[in-house]
C-alpha positions as MATLAB code, in Angstrom:
seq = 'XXXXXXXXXXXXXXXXXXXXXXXXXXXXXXXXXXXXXXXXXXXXXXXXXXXXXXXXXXXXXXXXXXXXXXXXXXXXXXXXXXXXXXXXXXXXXXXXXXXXXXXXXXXXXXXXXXXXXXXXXXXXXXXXXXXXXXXXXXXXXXXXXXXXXXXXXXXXXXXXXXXXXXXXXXXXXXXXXXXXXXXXXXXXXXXXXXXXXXXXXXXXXXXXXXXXXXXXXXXXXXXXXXXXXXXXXXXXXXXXXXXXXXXXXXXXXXXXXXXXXXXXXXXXXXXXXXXXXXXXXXXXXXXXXXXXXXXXXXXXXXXXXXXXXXXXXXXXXXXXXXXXXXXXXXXXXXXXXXXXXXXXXXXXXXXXXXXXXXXXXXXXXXXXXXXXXXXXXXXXXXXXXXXXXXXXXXXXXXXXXXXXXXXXXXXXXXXXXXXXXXXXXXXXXXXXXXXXXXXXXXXXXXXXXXXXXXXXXXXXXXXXXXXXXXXXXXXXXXXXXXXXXXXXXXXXXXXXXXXXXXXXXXXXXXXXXXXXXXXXXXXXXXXXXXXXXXXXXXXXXXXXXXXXXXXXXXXXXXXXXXXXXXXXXXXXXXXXXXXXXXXXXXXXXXXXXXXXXXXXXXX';
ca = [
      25.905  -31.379  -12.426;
      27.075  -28.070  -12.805;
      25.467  -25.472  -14.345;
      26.268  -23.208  -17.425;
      24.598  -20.424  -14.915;
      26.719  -21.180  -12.192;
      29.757  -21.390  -14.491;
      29.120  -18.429  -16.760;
      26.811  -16.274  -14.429;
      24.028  -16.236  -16.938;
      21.003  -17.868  -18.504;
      21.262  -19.206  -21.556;
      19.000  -17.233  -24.272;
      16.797  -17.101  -27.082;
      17.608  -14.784  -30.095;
      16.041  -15.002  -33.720;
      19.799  -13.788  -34.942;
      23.205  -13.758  -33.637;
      23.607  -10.863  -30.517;
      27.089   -9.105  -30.209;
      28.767  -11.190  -27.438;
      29.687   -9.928  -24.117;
      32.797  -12.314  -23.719;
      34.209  -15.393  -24.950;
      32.394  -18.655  -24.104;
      28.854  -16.766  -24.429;
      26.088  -19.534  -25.215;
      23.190  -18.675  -27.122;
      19.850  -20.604  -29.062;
      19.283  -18.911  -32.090;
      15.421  -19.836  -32.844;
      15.977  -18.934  -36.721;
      18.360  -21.676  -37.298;
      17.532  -24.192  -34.079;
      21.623  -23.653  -33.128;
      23.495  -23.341  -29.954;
      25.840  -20.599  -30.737;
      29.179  -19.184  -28.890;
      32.056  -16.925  -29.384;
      35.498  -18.814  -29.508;
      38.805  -16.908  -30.051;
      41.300  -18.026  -32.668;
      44.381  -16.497  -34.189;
      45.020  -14.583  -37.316;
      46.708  -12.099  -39.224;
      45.787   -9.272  -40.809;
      46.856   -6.808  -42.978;
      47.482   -3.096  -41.782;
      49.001   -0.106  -42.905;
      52.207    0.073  -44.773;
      55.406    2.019  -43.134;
      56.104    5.194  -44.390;
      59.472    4.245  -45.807;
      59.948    0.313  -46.677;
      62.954   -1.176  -45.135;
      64.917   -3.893  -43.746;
      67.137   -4.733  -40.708;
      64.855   -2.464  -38.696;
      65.214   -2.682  -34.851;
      65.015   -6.059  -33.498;
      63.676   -6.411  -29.605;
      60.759   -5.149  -27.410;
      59.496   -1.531  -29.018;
      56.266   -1.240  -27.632;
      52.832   -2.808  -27.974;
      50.770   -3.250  -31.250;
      48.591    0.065  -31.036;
      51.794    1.829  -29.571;
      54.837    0.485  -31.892;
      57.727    1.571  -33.034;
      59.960    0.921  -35.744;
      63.691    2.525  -35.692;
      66.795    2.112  -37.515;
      66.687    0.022  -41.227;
      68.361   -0.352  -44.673;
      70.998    2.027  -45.644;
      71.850    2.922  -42.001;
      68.460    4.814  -41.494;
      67.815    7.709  -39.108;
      64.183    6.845  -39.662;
      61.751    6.493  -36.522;
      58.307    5.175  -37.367;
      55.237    5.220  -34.457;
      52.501    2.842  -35.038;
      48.700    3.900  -33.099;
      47.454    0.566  -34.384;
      45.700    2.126  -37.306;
      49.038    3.271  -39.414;
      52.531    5.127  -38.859;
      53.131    8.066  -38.303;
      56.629    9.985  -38.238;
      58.930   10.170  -35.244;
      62.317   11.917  -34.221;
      64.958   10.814  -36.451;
      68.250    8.928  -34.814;
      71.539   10.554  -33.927;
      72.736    8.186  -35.709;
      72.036    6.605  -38.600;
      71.887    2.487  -38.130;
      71.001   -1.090  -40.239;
      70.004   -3.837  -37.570;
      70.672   -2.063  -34.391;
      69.021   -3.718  -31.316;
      65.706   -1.716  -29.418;
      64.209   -2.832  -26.237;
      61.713   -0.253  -24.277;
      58.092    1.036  -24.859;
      57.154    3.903  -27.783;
      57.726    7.020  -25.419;
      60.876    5.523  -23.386;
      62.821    3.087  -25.977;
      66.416    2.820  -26.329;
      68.287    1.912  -29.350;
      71.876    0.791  -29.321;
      74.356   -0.941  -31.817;
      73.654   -1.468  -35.446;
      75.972   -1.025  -38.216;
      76.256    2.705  -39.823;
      78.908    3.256  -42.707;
      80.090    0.387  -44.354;
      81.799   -1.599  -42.301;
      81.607    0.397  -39.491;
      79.807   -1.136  -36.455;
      78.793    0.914  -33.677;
      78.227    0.754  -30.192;
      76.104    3.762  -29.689;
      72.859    3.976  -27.443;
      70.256    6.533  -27.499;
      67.355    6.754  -25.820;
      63.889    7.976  -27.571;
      61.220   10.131  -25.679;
      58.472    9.591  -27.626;
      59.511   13.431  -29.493;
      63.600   12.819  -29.995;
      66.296   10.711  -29.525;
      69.922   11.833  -27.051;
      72.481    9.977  -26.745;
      72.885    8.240  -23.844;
      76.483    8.396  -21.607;
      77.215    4.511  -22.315;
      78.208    2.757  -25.168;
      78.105   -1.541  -25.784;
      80.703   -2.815  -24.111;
      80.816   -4.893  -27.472;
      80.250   -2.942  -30.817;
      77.573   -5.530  -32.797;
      75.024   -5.439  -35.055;
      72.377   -8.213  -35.577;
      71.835   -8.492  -32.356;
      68.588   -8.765  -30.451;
      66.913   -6.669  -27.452;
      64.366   -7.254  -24.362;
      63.911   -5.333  -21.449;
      62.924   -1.650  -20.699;
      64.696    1.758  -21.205;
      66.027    1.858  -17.973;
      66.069   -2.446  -17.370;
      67.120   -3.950  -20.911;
      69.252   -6.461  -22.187;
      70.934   -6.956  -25.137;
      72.781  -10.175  -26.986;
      73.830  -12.113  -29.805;
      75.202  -10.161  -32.733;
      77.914   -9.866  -34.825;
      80.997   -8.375  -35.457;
      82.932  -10.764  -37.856;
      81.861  -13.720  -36.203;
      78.696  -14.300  -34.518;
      78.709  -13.311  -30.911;
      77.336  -15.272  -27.212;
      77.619  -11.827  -25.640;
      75.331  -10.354  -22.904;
      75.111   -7.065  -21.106;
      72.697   -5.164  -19.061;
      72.065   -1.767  -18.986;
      70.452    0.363  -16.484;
      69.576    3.372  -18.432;
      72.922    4.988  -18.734;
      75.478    2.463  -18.271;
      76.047   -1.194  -19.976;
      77.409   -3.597  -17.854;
      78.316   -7.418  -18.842;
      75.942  -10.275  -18.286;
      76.235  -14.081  -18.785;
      77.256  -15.628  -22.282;
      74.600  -17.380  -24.376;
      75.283  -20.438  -25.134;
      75.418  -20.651  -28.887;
      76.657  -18.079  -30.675;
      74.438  -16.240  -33.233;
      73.340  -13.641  -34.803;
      70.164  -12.441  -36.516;
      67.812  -13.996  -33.726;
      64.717  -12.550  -31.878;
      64.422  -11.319  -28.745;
      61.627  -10.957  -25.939;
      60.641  -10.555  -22.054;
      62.511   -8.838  -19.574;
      66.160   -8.149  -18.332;
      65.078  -11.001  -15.615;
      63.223  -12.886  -17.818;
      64.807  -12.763  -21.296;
      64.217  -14.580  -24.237;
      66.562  -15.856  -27.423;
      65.620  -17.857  -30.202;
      66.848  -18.898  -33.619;
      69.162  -17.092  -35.330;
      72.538  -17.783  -37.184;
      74.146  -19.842  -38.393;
      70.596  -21.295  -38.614;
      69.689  -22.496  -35.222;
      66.395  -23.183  -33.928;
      67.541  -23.184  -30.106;
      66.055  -21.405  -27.750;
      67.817  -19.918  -24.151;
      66.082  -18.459  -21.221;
      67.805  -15.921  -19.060;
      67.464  -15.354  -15.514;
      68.952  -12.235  -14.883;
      72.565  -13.576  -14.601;
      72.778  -17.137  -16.922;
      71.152  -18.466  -19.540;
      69.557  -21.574  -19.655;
      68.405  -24.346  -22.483;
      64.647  -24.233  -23.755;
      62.529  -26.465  -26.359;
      64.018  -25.804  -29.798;
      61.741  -24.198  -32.518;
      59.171  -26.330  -34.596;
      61.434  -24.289  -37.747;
      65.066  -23.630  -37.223;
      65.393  -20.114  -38.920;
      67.535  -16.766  -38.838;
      66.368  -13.263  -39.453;
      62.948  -13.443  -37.981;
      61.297  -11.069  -35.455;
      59.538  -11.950  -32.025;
      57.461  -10.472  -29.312;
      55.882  -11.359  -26.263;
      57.414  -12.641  -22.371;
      59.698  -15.329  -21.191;
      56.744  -17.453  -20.868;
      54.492  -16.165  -23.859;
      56.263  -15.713  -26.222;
      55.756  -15.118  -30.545;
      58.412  -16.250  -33.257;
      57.307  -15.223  -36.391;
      58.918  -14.704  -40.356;
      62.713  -15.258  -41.056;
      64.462  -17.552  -43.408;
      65.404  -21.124  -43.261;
      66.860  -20.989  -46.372;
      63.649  -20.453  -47.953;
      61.918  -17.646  -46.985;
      58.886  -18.221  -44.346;
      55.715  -17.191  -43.459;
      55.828  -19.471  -39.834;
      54.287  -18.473  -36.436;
      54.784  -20.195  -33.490;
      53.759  -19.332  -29.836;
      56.002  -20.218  -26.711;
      54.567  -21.245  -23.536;
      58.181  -21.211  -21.476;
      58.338  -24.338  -21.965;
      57.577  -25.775  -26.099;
      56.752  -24.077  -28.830;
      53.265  -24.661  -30.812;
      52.775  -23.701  -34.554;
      50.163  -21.091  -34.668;
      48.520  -19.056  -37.911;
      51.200  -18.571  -40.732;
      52.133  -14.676  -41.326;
      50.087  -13.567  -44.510;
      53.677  -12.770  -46.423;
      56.986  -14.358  -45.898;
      59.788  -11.968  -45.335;
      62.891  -12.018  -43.329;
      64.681   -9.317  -41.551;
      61.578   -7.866  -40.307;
      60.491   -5.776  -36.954;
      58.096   -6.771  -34.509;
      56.673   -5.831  -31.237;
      53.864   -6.761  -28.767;
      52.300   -9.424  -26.795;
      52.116  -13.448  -27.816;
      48.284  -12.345  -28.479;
      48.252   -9.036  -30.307;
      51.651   -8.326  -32.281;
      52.946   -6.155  -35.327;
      55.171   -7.292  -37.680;
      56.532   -4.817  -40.422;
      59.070   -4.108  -42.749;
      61.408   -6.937  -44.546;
      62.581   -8.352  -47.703;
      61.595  -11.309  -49.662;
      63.401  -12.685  -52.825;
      61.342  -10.022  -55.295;
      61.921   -7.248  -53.006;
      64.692   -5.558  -50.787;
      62.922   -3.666  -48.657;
      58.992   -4.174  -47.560;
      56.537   -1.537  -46.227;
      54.432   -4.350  -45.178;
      52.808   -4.555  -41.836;
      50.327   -7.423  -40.496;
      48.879   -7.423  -37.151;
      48.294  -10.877  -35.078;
      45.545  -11.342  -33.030;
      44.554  -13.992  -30.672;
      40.926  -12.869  -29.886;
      37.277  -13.664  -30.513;
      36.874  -11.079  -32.758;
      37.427  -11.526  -36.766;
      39.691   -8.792  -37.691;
      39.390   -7.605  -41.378;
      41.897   -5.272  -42.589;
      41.625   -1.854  -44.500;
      41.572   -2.625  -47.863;
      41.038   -0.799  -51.437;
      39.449   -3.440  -53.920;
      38.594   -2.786  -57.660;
      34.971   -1.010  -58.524;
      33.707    0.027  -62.078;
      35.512    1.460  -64.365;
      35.149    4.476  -66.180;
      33.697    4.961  -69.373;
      36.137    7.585  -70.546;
      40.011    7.583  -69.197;
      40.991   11.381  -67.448;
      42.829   13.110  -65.664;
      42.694   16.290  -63.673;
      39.166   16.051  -63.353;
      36.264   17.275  -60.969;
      35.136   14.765  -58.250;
      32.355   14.977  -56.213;
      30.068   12.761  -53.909;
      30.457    9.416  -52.123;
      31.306    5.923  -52.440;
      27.948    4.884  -53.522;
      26.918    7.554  -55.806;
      30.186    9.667  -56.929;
      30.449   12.349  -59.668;
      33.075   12.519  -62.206;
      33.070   15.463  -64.516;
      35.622   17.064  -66.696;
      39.542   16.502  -66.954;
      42.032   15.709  -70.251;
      42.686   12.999  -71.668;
      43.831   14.237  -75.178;
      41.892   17.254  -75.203;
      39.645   19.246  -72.601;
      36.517   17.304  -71.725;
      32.709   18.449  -70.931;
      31.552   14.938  -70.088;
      30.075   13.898  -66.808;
      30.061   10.543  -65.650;
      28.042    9.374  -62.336;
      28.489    6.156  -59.663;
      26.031    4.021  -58.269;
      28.307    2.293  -56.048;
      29.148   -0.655  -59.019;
      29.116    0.771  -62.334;
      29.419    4.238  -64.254;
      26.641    5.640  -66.130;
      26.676    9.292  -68.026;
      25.357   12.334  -66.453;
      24.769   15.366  -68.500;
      27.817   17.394  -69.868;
      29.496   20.276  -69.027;
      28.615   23.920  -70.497;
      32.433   24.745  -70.672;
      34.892   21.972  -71.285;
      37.946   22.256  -68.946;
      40.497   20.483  -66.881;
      42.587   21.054  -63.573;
      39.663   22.628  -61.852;
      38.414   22.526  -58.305;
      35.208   21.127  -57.632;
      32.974   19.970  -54.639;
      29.518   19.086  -53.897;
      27.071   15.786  -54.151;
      26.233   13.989  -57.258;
      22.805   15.392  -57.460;
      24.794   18.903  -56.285;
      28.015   19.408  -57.886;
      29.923   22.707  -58.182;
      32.762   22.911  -60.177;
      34.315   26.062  -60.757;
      38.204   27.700  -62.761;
      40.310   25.937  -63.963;
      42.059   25.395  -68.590;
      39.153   25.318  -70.919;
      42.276   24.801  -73.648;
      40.355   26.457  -76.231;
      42.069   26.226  -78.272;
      45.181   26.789  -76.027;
      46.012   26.815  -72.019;
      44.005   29.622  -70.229;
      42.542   30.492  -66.718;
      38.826   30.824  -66.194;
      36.675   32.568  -63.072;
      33.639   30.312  -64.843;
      31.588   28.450  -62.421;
      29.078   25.866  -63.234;
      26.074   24.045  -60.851;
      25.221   20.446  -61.578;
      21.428   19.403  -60.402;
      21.771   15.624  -60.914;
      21.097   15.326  -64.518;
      22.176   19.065  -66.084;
      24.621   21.674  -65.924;
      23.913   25.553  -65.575;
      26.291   28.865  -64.988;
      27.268   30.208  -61.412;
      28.698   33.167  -60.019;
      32.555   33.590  -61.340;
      35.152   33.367  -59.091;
      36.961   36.868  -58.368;
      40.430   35.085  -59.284;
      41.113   33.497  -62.422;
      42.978   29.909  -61.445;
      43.931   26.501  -62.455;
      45.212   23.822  -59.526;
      42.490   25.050  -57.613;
      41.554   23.087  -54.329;
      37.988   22.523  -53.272;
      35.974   22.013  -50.554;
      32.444   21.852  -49.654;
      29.046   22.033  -51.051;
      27.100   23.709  -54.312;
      25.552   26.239  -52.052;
      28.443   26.431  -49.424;
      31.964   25.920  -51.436;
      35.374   26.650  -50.708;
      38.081   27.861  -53.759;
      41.505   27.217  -52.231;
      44.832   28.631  -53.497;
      45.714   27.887  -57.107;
      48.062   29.140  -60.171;
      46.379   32.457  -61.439;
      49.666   33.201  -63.792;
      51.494   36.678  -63.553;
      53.400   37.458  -60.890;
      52.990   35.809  -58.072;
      52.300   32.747  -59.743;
      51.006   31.101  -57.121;
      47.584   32.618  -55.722;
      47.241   32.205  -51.507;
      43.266   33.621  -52.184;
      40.368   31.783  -50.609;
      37.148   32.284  -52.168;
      33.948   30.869  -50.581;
      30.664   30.053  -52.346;
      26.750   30.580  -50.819;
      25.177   29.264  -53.855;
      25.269   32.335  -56.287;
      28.493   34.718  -55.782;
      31.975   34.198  -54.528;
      32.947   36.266  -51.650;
      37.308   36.275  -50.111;
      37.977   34.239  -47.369;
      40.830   34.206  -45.639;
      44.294   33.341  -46.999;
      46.254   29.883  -46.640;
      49.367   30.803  -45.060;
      51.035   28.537  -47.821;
      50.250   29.341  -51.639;
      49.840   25.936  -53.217;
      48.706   24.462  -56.799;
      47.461   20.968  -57.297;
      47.212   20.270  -53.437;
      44.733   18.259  -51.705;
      41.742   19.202  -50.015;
      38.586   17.958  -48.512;
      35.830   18.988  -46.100;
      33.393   21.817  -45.698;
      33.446   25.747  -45.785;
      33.821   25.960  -41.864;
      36.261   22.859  -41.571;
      38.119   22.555  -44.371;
      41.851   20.910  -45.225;
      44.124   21.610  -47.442;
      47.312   19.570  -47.957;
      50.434   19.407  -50.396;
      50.785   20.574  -53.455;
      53.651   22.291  -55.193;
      54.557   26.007  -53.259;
      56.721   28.406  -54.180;
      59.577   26.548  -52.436;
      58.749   23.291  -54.284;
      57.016   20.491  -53.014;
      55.464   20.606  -49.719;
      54.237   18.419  -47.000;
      52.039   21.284  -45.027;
      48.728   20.930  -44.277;
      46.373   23.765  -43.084;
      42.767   23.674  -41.122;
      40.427   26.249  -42.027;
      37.451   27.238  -39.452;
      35.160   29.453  -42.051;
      37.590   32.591  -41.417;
      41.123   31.394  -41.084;
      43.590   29.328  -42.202;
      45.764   27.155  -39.463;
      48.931   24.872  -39.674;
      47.895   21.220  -39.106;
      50.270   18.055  -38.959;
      52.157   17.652  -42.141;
      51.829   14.975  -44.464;
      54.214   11.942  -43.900;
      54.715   11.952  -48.036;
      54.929   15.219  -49.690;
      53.126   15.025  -52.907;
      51.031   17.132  -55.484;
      47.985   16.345  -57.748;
      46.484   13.532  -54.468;
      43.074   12.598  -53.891;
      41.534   13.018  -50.909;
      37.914   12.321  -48.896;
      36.094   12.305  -45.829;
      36.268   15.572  -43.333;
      38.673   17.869  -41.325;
      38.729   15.385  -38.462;
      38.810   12.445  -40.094;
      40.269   12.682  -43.507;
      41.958   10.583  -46.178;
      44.051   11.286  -49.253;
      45.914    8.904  -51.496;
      48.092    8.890  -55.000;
      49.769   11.707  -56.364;
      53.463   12.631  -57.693;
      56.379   13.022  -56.425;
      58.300   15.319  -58.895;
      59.575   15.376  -61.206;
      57.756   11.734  -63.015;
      57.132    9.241  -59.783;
      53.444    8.107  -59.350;
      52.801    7.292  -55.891;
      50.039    5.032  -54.170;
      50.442    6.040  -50.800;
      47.314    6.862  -48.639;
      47.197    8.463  -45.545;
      44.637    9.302  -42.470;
      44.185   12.491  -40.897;
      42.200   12.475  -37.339;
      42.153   15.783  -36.773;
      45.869   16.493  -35.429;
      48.306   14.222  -37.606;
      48.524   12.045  -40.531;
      49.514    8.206  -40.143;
      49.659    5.648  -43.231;
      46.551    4.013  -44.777;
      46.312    0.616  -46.888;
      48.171    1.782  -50.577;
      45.904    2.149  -53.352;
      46.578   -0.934  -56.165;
      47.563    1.402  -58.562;
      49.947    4.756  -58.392;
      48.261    7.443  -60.200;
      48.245   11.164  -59.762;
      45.649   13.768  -60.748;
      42.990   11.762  -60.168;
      39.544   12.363  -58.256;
      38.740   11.275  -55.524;
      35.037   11.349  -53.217;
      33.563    9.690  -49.738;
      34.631    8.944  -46.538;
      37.773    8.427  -44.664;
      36.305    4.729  -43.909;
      34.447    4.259  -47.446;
      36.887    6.187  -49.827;
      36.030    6.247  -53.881;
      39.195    7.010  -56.456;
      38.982    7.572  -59.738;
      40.650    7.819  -63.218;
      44.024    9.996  -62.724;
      47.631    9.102  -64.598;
      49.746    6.657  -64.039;
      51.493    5.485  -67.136;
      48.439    5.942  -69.260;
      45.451    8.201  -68.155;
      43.171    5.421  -66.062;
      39.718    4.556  -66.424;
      40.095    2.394  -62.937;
      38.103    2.689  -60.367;
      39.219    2.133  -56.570;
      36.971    1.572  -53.496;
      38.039    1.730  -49.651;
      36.911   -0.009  -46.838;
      38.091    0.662  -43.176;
      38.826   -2.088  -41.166;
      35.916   -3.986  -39.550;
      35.856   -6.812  -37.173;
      33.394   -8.926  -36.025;
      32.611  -11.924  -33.082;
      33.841  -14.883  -34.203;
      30.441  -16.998  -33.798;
      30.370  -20.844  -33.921;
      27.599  -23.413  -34.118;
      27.840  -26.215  -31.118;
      27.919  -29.257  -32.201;
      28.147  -32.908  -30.801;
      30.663  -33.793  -33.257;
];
């Protein structure tokens, strides 16, 4: 009898709990429980981060991989191009030309996008060809103007058929990275189908009028395949000739169905988390993005879910509801973690003094303010809070230098600042804080000053390069980051490093906003809500790693002006506006995965 040595290459163990596996098929005997134990895979989706700008009839064909997607083309003839790291999006060079349903085939630095339909009812023919940076247009044009249709192939070896013009097309062509040539008819005419594989090795499948046929393609003819389990139209797919992923689409009903191709049947596999139809998607039959859509309550989705085939348990990024506060504000002080936050200050009707602290579940008072006030900056620990400028509104709107020190339990005077502000952004600790930018009234309104703080006096530091009020900040005195806000050219989207001397441009933000929360540090930051002038409450989050921002999990509720403490992978927000100042509470947690253990049985 064989072995599991000889088959595996190792002795089975003993462990009193469950190791991390090295690989799938690992056998273990936990001694706790008196199990055989092994890692399986399985498939699933998950939830990941939203696309920066929600949208339909996106790009349908091979664009990439899951940690190296991309996204091109949507409702309203978009010029929007969307890159996906397999974390969130980030923004990309905009098209040439602006296109609903075009057709993409390629890889995120080399991709080439052709058809679609621009101006009502003008189709186009178009290609360009993306970079990675920007899109040019590429010498050849379609041979057959279409949109709908689908893509596979690479930027210099793709294919491109189906579609429609006013009837649903069979139509094939080739094109060899500057010139389309035709190729050999499908066999049923449709539009709205998926697309995967190779030039050599293509793949078509549903589609409409609702089909659920499938055709392989050889380079020069296409050929029958096993139909679909669900005949649909408007779905996305990913994968090879031979492993292939169907997934989303309508069959008159919206669906959420998955179903894996071997090149020769289909299978069902694990249903899509939300049903949508004219949705993107890219990758392999076992790891695969989806993104984008519309259902019946929406027109356009951000939505993007990742598939997995693995042995690993994927759970998304997620915010989830903590402890409310006991008193609703806004433009407050924030300072602290997830598991023990500070909340101090803000309006709600009036200027407040009150401090409120987090264990992590619930909000408990701290001791109050000396000087009541609102729209302050602030930074610090719960048991070391600094908050400092800002409207005491007594009894009407005025700037303050005051500065107060928070030991855990009371509050006692600082050092003023040297500038007189409101909208002030903050960084740092009680004995090392940053005071960044701000309205100080007068003329300039708009203050570009950078105080820093050593525990008793303000000293300047050097100046942003972009005055800002209400802008977002997090970090420490020697690597801090500042981001949006509303500038003397309106609302911007900069962000800027500072290294304890001077200020530096960073990537911009993919939403420009003021009055946004942020956590975590200069390399690995995260900010969320805000407005969007002049009344639009946003719930967009976003990750910085050091370089450029890409999307984050949306908060449950838009709010602006609200506080925010923690990390970029255990985020805390809190209170703010929305359409009533809030007393919610928000927590974040990154995404986590672990082995997917199972007990052997004889069953």
């Amino acid at each position: 009898m064989t072995t599991y040595k000889e088959i595996f290459g190792k002795y089975v163990k003993n462990y009193s709990s469950d190791p991390t596996a090295d690989a799938e098929g690992q056998v273990w005997y936990n001694t706790t429980s008196g199990t055989f134990k092994s890692v399986l895979s399985l498939a699933a989706w998950s939830s990941g981060s939203p696309l920066i700008t929600a949208g339909h009839g996106i790009g349908v064909g091979s664009g990439g991989t899951q940690t190296a997607g991309l996204a091109v083309g949507g409702t309203n003839r978009l010029v929007n191009t969307e890159e996906y790291n397999g974390s969130g999006w980030a923004t990309g060079g905009n098209l040439g030309t602006g296109r609903y349903a075009p057709g993409v085939f390629g890889t995120q630095t080399a991709t080439a996008a052709f058809g679609g339909r621009n101006t009502t009812p003008a189709i186009t023919g178009v290609t360009e060809l993306y970079n990675g940076t920007s899109w040019t247009s590429s010498p050849g044009s379609l041979g057959t103007a279409r949109y709908a249709l689908a893509g596979a192939g690479t930027q210099t070896a793709g294919l491109a058929f189906g579609g429609f013009t006013t009837v649903a097309l069979n139509a094939t062509e080739s094109y060899n990275g500057s010139t389309w040539t035709a190729g050999g008819n499908l066999n049923t005419s449709r539009q709205q189908l998926a697309g995967a594989g190779t030039q050599t090795a293509g793949l078509a499948f549903g589609g409409s009028p609702t089909t659920a046929s499938t055709e392989l393609y050889n380079g020069s003819t296409w050929t029958a395949g096993s139909n679909l389990n669900t005949a649909r139209n408007s779905l996305a797919g990913s994968g090879t000739q031979t492993a292939g992923l169907a997934f989303g689409g309508t069959t008159g009903t919206i669906t959420t169905a998955s179903e894996k191709y071997d090149g020769t049947s289909w299978t069902a596999t694990t249903a899509m988390t939300s049903a949508r139809q004219n949705l993107g998607g890219t990758g392999s039959q076992t790891a695969s993005i989806a993104f984008g859509g519309r259902n019946p309550t929406a027109t356009s989705l951000s939505l993007t879910e990742e598939f997995n085939f693995a042995s690993t348990i994927i759970t998304g990024a997620a915010w989830a509801a903590g402890g409310s506060l006991t008193t609703a504000r806004q433009l407050l002080g924030n300072a602290g973690t997830q598991t023990a936050g500070l909340a101090f200050g803000g309006f709600t009707t009036t200027s407040l003094n009150t401090t409120e602290e987090y264990n992590g579940s619930t909000w408990g008072p701290g001791g109050n303010m000396g000087t009541a006030r609102y729209n302050f900056g602030s930074c610090g620990t719960q048991t070391a809070g600094l908050g400092f400028g800002g409207n005491p509104y007594t009894p009407s709107p005025s700037l303050s230098t005051a500065t107060e020190e928070y030991n855990g339990s009371t509050w006692s005077p600082g050092g003023s600042l040297g500038t007189a502000r409101l909208g002030i952004a903050g960084a740092g600790t009680q004995t090392a804080g940053l005071a960044i930018s701000g309205y100080a009234g007068g003329a300039p309104t708009l203050t570009s000053a950078t105080e820093e703080y050593d525990g008793s006096a303000w000293t300047a530091g050097g100046n942003v390069n972009t005055a800002r009020n209400n802008a977002g900040s997090l970090g420490i005195q020697t690597a801090a980051l500042v981001f949006g806000g509303n500038s003397p050219g309106g609302l911007t989207s900069a962000t800027e490093e500072y290294d304890g001397s001077a200020w530096t441009a960073g990537g911009n933000l993919n939403t420009a906003r003021l009055s946004l929360g942020g956590a975590g540090i200069q390399t690995a930051g995260l900010t969320f809500g805000g407005q969007i002038p002049p009344s639009t409450k946003v719930a967009n989050a976003e990750q910085y790693d050091g370089t450029s921002w890409i999307t984050s999990p949306s908060l449950t509720t838009s709010r602006q002006a609200l506080g925010g403490a923690g990390t970029q992978t255990a985020g805390l927000a809190f209170g703010g506006e929305s359409t009533t100042v809030q007393t919610a509470t928000e927590e974040f947690t990154g995404e986590t995965s672990a082995d997917n253990v199972k007990t052997i049985t004889t069953s």
